[in-house]
NUDREN-500684 format. One record per residue (C-alpha): residue number from 1; x, y, z. Coordinates in steps of 0.001 Angstrom, whole numbers. Layout:
N
ATOM|k|X|Y|Z
ATOM|NUM|X|Y|Z
...
! end
This chain:
207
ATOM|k|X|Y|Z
ATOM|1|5737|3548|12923
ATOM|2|2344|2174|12557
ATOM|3|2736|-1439|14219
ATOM|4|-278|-3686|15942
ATOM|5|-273|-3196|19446
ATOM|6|-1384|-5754|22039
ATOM|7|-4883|-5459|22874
ATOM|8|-3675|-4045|26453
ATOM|9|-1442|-1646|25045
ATOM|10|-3886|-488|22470
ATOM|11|-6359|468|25782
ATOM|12|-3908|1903|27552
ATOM|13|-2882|4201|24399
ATOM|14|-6451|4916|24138
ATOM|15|-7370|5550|27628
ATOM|16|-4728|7537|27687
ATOM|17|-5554|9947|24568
ATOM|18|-9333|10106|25804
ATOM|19|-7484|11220|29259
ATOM|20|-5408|13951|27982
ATOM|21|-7983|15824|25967
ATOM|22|-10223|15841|29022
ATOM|23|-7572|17273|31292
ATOM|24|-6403|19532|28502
ATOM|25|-10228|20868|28449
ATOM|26|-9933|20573|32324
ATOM|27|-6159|22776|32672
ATOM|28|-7514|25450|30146
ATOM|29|-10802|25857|32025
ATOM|30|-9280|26280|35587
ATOM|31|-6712|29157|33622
ATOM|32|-9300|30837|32521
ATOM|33|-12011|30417|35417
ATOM|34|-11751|34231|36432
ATOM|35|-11711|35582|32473
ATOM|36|-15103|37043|31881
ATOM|37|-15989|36405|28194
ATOM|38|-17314|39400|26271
ATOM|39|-19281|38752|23273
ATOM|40|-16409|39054|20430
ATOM|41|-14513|36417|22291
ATOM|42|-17373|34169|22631
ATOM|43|-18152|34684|18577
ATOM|44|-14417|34386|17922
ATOM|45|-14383|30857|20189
ATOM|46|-17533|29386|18284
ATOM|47|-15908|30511|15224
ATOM|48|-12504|28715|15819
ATOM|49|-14378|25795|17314
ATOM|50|-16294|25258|14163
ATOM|51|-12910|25872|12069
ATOM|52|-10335|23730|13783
ATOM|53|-12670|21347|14724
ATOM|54|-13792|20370|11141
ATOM|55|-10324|20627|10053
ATOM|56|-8753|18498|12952
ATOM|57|-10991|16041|12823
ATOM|58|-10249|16037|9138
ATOM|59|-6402|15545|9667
ATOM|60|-7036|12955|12785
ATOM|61|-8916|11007|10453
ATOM|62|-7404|11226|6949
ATOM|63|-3964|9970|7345
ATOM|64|-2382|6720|9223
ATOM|65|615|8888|10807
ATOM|66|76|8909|14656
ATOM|67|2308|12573|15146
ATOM|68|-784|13752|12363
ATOM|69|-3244|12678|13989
ATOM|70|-2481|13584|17519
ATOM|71|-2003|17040|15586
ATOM|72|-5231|16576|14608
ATOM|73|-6335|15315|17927
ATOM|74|-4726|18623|19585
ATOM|75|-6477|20831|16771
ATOM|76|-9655|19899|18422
ATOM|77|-9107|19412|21939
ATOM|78|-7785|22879|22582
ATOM|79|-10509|24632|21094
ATOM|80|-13333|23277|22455
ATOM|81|-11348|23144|25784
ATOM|82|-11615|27198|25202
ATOM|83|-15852|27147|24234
ATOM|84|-16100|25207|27253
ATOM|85|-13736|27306|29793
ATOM|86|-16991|29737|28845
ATOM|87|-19738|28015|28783
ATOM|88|-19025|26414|32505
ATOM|89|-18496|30317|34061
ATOM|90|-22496|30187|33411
ATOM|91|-23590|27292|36120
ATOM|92|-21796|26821|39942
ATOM|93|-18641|25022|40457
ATOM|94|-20901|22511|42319
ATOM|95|-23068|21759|38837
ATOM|96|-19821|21622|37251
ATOM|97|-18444|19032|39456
ATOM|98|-21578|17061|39676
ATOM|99|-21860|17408|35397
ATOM|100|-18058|16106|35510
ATOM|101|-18253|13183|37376
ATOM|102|-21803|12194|36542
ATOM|103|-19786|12473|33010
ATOM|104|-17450|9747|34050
ATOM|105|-19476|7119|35839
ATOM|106|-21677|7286|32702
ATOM|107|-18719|6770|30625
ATOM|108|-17325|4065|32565
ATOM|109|-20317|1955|32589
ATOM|110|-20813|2187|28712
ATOM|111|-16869|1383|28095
ATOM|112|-17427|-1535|30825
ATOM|113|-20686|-2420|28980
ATOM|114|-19310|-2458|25413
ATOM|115|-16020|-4456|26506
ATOM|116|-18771|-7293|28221
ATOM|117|-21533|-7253|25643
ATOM|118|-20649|-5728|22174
ATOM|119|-22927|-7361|20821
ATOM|120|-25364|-4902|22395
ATOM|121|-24276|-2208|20368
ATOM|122|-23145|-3685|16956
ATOM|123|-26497|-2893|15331
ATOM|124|-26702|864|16957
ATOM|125|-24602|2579|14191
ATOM|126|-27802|3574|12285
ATOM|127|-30300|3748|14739
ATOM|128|-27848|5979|17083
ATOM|129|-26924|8450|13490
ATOM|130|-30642|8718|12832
ATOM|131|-31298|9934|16040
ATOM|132|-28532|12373|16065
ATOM|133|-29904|13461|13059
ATOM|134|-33126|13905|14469
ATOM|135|-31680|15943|17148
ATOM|136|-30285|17776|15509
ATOM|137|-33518|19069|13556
ATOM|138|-35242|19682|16955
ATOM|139|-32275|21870|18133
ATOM|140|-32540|23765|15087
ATOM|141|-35920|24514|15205
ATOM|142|-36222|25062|18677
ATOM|143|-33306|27286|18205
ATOM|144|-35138|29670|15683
ATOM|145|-38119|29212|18125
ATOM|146|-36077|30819|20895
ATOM|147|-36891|27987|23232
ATOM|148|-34667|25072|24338
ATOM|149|-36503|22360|26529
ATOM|150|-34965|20308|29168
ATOM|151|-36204|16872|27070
ATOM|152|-34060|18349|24601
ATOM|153|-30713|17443|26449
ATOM|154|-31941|14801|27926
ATOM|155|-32514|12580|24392
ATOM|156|-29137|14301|23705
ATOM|157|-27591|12960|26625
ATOM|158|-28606|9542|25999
ATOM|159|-27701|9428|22418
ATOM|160|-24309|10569|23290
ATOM|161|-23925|7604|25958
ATOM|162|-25118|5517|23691
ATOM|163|-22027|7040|21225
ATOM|164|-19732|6085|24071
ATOM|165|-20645|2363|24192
ATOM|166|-20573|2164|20162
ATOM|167|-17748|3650|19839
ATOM|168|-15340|2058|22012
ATOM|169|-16795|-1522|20428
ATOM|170|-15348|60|17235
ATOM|171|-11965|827|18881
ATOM|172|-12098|-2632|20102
ATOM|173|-13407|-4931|17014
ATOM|174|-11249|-2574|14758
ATOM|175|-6977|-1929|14091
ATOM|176|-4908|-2128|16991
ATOM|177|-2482|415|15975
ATOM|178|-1079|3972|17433
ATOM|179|-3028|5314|14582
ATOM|180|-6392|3671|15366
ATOM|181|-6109|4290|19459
ATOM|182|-5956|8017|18163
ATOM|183|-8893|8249|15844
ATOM|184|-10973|6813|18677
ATOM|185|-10032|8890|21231
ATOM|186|-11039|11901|18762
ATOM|187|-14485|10166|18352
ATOM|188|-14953|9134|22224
ATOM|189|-13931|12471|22888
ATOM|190|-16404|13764|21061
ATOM|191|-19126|12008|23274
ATOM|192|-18167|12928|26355
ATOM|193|-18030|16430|25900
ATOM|194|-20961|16144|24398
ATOM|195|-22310|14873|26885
ATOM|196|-20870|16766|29729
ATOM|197|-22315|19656|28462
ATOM|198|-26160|18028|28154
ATOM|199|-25588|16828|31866
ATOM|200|-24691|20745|32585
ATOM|201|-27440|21833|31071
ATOM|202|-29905|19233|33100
ATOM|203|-28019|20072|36081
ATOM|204|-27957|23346|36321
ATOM|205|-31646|23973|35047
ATOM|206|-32416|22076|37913
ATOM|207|-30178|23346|40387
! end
């Protein structure tokens, strides 16, 4: 059930998990594009986003079954596919679709960069979870401050491509199994939205 896959067929499985939860995100957004959000669905969204993530990524991660983990995987994907159906009705389809593909040529150059020279990001693991850390801090406090700065999403933004680059040198120096290609789709995943939504926020302060 679990086999080693060829290193082609491990990238293609994991290309191709990273792929569906985007368009999943992508599908669910366009469905709901004309749904205005009132407040109690936007608490009720955050909520289940902070629920089913924790507890997909939990179930993803956890086991070595790939129909668990893709449950996992799905447990995830959908939800935040919802808090972000809401969050883009605040910036112009034009931002969106800048954010998006900005998004992907960022992600494709890391991927490209980390396949090349993984030695580049080998030593990045503590360096990149300190900074997140860090970030996390200055969100909070900016967030009980009432302010949120530009420079903000910006460090965020590069953090996360940085998370791209690292991550996929995991994928790649680690298991080649069904399993694996699953658990780092979850964590690429992760990144891009991540991502996506600092570019939005860039974007569309700008715009």
């Amino acid at each position: 059930m679990n086999k080693e896959l060829s290193n082609s067929n491990f990238n293609l499985a994991l290309g191709g998990f990273i792929l569906y939860g985007v368009l999943v995100n992508v599908a669910i957004s366009f469905a709901l594009q004309n749904h205005i959000f009132t407040a109690e669905q936007l608490l009720a969204v955050l909520a289940l986003c902070l629920v089913c993530g924790i507890a997909g990524v939990f179930v993803a991660l956890k086991n070595d079954d790939p129909k668990i983990s893709f449950l996992g995987y799905n447990m995830l994907v959908i939800p935040f596919g919802l808090s972000i159906a809401a969050v883009v009705q605040v910036y112009s389809p034009q931002v969106v679709f800048e954010a998006f593909m900005m998004t992907g040529l960022i992600m494709l150059v890391m991927m490209i960069a980390a396949t090349l020279k993984p030695e580049w990001f080998e030593g990045m693991g503590t360096i990149l979870f300190i900074a997140l850390i860090g970030l996390i801090i200055a969100e909070v406090v900016c967030l009980f401050l009432g302010i949120f700065p530009m420079w903000i999403s910006a460090i965020s933004a590069g953090i996360f491509s940085c998370y791209i680059g690292y991550d996929w040198m995991l994928a790649q120096s680690g298991p080649k199994t069904l399993d694996a290609a699953i658990d780092s789709a979850l964590n690429i995943y992760l990144d891009i939205i991540n991502l996506f939504l600092d570019l939005l926020r860039i974007m569309g302060d700008s715009d």
